[in-house]
C-alpha positions as a Python dict, from the first residue, in 0.01 Angstrom:
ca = {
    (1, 'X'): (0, 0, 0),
    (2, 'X'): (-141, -286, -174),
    (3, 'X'): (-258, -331, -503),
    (4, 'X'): (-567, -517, -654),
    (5, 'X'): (-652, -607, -996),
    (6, 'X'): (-1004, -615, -1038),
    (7, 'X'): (-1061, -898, -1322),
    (8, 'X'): (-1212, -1027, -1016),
    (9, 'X'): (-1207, -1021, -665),
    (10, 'X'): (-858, -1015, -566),
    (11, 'X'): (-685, -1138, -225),
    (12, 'X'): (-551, -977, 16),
    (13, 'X'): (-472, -1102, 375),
    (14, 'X'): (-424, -844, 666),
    (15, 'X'): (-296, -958, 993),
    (16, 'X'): (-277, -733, 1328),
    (17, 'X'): (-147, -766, 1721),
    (18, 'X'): (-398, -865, 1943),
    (19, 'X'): (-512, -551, 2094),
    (20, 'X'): (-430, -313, 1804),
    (21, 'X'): (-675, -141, 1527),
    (22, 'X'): (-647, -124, 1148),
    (23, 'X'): (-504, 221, 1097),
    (24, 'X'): (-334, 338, 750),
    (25, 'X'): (-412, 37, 547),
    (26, 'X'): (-456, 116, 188),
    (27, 'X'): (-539, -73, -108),
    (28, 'X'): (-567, 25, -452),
    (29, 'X'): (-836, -110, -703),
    (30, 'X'): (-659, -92, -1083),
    (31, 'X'): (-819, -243, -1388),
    (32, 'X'): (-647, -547, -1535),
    (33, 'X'): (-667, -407, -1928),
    (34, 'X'): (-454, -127, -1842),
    (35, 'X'): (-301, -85, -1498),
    (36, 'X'): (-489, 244, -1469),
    (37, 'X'): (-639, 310, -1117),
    (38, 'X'): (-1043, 269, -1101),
    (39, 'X'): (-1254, 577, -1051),
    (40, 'X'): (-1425, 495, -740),
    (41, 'X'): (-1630, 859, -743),
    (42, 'X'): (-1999, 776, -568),
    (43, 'X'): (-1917, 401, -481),
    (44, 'X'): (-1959, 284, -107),
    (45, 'X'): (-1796, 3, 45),
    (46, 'X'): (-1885, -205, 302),
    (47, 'X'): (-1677, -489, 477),
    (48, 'X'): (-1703, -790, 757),
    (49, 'X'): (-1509, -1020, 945),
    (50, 'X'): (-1644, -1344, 1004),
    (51, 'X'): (-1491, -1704, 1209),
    (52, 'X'): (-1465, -1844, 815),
    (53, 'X'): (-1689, -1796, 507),
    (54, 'X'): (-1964, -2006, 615),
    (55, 'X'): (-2046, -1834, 923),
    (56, 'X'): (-2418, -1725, 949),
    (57, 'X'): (-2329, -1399, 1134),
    (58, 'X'): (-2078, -1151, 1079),
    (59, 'X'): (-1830, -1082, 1404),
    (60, 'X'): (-1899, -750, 1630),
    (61, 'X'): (-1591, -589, 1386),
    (62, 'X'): (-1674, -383, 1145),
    (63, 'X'): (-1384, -242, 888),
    (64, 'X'): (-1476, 126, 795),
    (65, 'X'): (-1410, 160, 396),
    (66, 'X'): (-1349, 523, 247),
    (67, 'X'): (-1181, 639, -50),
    (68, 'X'): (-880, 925, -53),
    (69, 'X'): (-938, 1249, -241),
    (70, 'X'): (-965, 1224, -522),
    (71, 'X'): (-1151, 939, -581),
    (72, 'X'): (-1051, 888, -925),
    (73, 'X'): (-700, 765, -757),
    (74, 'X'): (-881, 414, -697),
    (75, 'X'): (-765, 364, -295),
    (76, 'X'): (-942, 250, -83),
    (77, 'X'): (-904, 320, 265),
    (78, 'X'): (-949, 71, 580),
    (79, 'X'): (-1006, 122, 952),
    (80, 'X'): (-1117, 11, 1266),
    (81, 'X'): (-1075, 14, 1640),
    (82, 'X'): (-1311, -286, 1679),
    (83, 'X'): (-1093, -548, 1534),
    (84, 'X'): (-890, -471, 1872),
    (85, 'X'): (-1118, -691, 2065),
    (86, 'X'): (-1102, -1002, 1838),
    (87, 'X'): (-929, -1317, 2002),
    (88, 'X'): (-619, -1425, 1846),
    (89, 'X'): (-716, -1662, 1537),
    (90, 'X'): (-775, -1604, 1193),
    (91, 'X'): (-1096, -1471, 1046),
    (92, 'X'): (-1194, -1448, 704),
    (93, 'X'): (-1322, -1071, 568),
    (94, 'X'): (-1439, -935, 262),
    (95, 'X'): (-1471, -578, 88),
    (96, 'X'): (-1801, -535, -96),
    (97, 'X'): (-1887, -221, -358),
    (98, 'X'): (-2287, -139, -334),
    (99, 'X'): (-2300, 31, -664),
    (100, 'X'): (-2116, -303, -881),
    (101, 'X'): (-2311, -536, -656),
    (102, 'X'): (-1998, -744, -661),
    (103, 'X'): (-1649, -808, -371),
    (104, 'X'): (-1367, -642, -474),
    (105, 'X'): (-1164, -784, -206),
    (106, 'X'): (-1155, -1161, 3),
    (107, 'X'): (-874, -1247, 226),
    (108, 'X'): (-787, -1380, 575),
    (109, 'X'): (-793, -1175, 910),
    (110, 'X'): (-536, -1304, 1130),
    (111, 'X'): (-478, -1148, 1468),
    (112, 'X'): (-142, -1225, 1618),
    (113, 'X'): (-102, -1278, 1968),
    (114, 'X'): (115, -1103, 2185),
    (115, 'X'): (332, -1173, 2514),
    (116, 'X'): (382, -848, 2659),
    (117, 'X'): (76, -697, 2843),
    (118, 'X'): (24, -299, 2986),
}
């Protein structure tokens, strides 16, 4: 599990096999003042993976955000089965919160590439 200070929006880089899906990937938001873990009751998330931060349109990915029980524990969540068609490369991604109208989270998407094939 990762951990992000929010002070502002923190970096975290994820990388994957080619052919594999985000699965168990946690982070957890904590506020810089005191290390506590933010309450993240009735916040949504939403997230994209794009070529690089200037891209005009967002890649056919999409990174499903949800936060444990209870939400006052600050994780967040990721997943997604989609990511398993994305070429090798790296991608960038971000982590957005509706309700702050801010990112909580910027990083690079890398997806490794593999030898072995099924």
């Amino acid at each position: 599990m990762t951990e992000v200070n929010l002070a502002q929006a923190g970096s975290v880089d994820l990388a994957i096999d080619r052919g594999a899906s985000i699965a168990n990937t946690s982070i957890t938001l904590t506020q810089k003042s005191s290390g506590m873990a933010v309450d993240l009751s009735g916040l949504t998330f939403v997230s994209q993976v794009r070529e690089d931060t200037s891209s005009r349109s967002a890649l056919r990915a999409a990174i499903t955000i949800t936060t444990n029980a209870p939400a006052t524990d600050g994780i967040l969540n990721l997943s997604s089965s989609d990511v398993a068609a994305l070429p090798e490369g790296a991608y960038a991604y971000d982590i957005f919160c509706n309700e702050w109208e801010r990112y909580v989270i910027k990083g690079r998407f890398v997806v490794k590439g593999t030898v072995t094939r099924a």
